[in-house]
N, C-alpha and C positions, 0 to 999 in steps of 0.2 A: 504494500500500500504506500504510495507517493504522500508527502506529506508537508507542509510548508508552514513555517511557524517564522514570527520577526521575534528577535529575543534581543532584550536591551544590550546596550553595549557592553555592559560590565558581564554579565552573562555569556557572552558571546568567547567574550576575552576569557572570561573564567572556563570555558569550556575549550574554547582552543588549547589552554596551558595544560588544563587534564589531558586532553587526546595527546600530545604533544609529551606529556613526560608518561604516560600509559601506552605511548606508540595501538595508537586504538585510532579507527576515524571518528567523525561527527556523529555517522550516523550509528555506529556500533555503541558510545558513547550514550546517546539517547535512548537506544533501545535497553540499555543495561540497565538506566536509572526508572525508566518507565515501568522495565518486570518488577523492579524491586518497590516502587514507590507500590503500584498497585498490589504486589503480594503481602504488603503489611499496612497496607491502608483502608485499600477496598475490602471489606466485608459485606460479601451481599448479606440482606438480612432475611430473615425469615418470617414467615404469614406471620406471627405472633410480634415479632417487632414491630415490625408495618405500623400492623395495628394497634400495637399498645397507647400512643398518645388518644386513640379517641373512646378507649375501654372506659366504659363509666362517665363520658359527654355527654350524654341524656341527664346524668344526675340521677338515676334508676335504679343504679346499680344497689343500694342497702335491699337486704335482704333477696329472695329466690325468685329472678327473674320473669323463669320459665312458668312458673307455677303460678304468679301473679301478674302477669302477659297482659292476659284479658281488662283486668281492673287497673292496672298503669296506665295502657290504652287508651281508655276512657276516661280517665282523670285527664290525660295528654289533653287531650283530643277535647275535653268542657272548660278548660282552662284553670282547674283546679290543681293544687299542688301533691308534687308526686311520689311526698316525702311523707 
């Protein structure tokens, strides 16, 4: 995959000097720091992370959701409070 990026000058120069005393090219260079940045960076997450920030957004969540479904519902839904 072809790829083109502007990288500031300091950057540039910092990365010529690495290739340069690593006898590596630019782009051997780039791709080394790119496996490593993503193999300790990137964490895909999982359905349950995803999700975790909106677990209990309704304000619902006290007590047994499943079982009291119906009557949450209808409090939702008449404007009345669901606590």
């Amino acid at each position: 995959m072809a790829l083109s990026i502007h990288l500031p000058q300091t950057v540039e120069q910092s990365l010529n000097n690495y290739c340069a005393n690593h006898a590596i090219t630019q782009d051997q260079a780039i791709e080394q720091a790119l496996e490593q940045f993503l193999s300790t960076q990137y964490q895909p997450s999982n359905a349950y992370e995803l999700g975790q920030a909106g677990f209990g957004a309704d304000e619902t969540h006290a007590g047994d959701i499943a079982r009291n479904s119906k009557q949450l519902l209808r409090k939702k839904f008449s404007g009345e409070s669901a606590s």
